[in-house]
C-alpha positions in Angstrom: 72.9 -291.7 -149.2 71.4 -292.4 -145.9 68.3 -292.8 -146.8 69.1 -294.6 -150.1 70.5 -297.6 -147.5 67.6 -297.3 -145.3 65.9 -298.3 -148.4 67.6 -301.0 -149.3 67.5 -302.6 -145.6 64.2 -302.4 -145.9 63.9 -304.2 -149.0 66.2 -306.7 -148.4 64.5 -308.1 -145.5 61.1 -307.2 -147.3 62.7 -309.8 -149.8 64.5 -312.2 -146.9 60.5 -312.5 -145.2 58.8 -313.3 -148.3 61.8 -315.7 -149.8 61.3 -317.9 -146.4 58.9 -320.4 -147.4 58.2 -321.2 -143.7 55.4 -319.7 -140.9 55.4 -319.7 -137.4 53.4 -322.1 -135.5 51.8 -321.5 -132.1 54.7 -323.2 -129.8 56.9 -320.3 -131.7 58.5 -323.5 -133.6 58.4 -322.8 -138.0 56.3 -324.8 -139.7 56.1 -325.5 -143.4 54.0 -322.9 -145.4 51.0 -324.5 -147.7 52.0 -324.3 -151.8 48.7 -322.8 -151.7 50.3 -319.7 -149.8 53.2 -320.2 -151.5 51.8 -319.6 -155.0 49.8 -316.5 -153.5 53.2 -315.1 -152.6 55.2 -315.8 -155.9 53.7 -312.3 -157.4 55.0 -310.3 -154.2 58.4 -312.4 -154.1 58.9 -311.1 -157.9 58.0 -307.8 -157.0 60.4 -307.9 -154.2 63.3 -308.9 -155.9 62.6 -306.2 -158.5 62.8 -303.4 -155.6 66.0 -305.5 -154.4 67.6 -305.0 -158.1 66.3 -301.4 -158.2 67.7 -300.3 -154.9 70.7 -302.0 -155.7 71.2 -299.8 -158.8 70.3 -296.2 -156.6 72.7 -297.1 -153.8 75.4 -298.1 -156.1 74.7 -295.1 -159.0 75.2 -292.8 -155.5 77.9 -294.5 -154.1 79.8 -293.7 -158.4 78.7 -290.5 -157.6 79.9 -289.8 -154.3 83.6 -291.1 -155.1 83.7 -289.6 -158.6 84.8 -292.4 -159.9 84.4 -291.2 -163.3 87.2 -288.9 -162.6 89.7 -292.2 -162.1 88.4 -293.9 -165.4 86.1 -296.5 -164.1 82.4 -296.7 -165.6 79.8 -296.6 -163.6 78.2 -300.1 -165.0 81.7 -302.1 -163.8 80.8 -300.0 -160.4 77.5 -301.6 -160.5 78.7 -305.2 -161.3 80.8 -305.2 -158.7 78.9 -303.5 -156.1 75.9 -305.9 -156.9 78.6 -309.1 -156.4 79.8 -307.5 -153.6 76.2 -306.7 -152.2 75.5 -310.6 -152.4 78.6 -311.7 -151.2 78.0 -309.8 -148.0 74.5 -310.9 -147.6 75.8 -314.6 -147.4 78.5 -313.8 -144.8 81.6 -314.6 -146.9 83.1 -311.8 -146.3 85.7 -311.4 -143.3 86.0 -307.7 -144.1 82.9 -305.9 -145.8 85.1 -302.3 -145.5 87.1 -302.7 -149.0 85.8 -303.2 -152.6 88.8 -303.7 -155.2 88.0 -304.0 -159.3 90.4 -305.0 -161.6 89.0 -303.2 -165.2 90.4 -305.1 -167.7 87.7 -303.4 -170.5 90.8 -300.7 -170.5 94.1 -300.5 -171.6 96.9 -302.1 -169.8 98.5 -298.8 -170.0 95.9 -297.2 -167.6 95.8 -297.4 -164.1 93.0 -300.0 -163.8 92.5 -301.0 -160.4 90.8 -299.3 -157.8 90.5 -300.2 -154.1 87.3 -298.6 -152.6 86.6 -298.3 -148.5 82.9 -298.9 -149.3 82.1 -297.5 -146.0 84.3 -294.8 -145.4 83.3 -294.0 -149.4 86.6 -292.8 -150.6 89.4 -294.5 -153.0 92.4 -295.8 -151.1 94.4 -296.5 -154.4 94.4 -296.7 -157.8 97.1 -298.1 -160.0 98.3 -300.5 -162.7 97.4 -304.4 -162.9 98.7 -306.7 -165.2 96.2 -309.4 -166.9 97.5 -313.0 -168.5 99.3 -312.9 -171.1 97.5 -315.1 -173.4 94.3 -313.0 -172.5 95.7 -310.0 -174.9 97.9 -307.8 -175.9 97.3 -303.9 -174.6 93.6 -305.2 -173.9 92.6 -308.1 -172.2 90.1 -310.2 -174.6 90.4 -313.8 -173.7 89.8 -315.3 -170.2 90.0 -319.0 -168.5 89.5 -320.7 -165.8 91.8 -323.9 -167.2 95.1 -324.7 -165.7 98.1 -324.1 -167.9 96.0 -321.3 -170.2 98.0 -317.8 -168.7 95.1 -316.4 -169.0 92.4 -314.2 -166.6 89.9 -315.3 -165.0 86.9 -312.8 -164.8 84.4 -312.8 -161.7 84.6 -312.7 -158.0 87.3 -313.3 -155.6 87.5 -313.1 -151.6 91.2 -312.4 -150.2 92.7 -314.5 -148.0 96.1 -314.5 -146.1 99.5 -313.9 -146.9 102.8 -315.5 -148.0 106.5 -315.0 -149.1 107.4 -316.5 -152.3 109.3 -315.8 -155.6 108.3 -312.6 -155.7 107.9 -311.7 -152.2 104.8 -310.6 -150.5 102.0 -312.2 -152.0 98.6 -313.0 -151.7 96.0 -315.8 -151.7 92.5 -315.1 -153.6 89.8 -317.9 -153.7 87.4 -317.4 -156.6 83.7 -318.1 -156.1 82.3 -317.7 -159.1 81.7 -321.1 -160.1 82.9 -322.1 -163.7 84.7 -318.8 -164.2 87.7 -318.8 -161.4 86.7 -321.1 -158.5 90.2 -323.1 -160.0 92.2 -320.6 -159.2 94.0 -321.9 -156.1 94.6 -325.1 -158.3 96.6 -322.2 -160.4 98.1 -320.5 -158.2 96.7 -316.9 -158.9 97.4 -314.8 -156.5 98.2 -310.9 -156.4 101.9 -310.0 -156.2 104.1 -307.5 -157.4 106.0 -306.9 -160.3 108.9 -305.3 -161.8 106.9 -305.3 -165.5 103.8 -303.4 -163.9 103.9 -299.7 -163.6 104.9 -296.4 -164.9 108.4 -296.8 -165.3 108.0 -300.0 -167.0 105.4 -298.5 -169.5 108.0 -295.8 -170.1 109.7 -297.5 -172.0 107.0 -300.5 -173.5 104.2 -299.8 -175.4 101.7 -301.9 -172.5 102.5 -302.9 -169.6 104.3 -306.7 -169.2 101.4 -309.7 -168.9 101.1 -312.3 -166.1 100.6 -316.0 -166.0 96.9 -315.0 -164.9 98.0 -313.7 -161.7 96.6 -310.0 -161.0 100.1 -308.7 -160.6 100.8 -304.8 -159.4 104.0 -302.6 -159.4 106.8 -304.1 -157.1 107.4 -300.7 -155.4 103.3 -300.4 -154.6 102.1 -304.8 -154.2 103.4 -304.0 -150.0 100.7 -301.4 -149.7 98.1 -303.5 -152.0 98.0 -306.2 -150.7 98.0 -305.3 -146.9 94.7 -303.3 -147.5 92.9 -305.7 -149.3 94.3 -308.7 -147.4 91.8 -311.1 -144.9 88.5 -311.7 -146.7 87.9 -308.6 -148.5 86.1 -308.9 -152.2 87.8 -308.4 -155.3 86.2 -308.4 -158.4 88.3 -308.9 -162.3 85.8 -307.1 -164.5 85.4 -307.2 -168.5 82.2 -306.7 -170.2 81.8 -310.2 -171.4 78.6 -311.6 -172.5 79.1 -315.1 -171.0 80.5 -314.2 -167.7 77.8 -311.6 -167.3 74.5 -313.5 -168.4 76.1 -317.1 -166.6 77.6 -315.8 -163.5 75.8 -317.2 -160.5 76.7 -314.4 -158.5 75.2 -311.7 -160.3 72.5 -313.7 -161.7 71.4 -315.3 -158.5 
């Protein structure tokens, strides 16, 4: 693993020298680069961003691997979406706290525990438990999503946690979404994560899914204390589903 993120330091600022398009003149002041170097360089820039991509996939197909994350239900290519958002997020300093990684999974059943909050450096799962999608996203599975006020639906893509703040259902939390198009209205909605008495095990006891949210990623009542408190103050969150627009228009993970 070590050397896996050696690797990818390297190429990232293999990528960050050849993606300046600026040169160093002899007062130690930049100076524009010629078009003419430019062009030379396109070739290299491709092939850079290539080993980016590729180093990306190793470090993140390790990381799976390391926190058998298979064993908790979550596939290793919503690993590798997130970790890749996540990656970028960090490389652009929007991140408070780069420790914690949560994904929301909603490609599975509402029944299962579909969240998962990862210490990315510590490489271990904190939690994993139930989250509820919108409930005019679906029934047991989540199919539709929004970014529109007023739909009660999801809103796939990127998030970065902010602070805190007591409301109708107690403890809750602020998210801004970044991923432009897909939830960057979700302060304008009011999404936030909270807790829920129709989230959780005892309330799938006796339901055949568990109870849907006005878009909000809400989690058990008894559990949204210790949820939101670790993933609180600029940590990434990511709200997963393997859909063809989100992942082919996303800037994040297109960029």
């Amino acid at each position: 693993m070590q050397y896996v993120a050696r690797s990818l330091s390297a190429g990232l600022f293999l990528l960050a020298s050849l993606a300046s398009p600026v040169g160093m003149t002899g007062s130690g002041k930049r100076a524009p680069l010629s078009s003419t170097v430019m062009e030379a360089l396109k070739p290299a820039h491709k092939e850079a961003i290539k080993l980016k991509d590729e180093l990306l996939v190793e470090v993140s197909r390790s990381l799976y691997q390391e926190l058998n994350l298979k064993k908790f239900g979550l596939s290793e290519q919503a690993f590798q979406y997130a970790f890749k958002g996540y990656t970028r997020l960090r490389e652009k300093g929007l991140l408070n706290r780069e420790d914690v990684l949560s994904i929301c999974d909603f490609s599975q059943s509402s029944r299962r525990k579909r969240m998962y909050i990862i210490d990315v450096e510590e490489k271990k799962v904190l939690l994993n438990t139930y989250v509820a999608h919108g409930r005019n996203s679906g029934g047991e599975y989540a199919k539709k999503f929004s970014n529109r006020p007023e739909s009660h639906q999801s809103s796939l893509g990127f998030y970065i946690t902010r602070n805190t703040y007591y409301g109708e259902h107690g403890l809750a939390l602020k998210i801004d979404g970044v991923d432009k198009g897909f939830n960057d209205l979700a302060n304008a909605r009011n999404i936030v994560v909270h807790g829920s008495d129709y989230v959780g095990a005892g309330f799938i006891r006796y339901n055949k899914f568990n109870g849907r949210s006005f878009g909000c990623p809400a989690v058990p009542k008894a559990q949204s204390e210790k949820v939101i408190n670790t993933i609180k103050r600029g940590t990434c969150l990511f709200i997963y589903h393997p859909s063809r627009k989100y992942l082919t228009q996303s800037r994040i993970l297109n960029s």
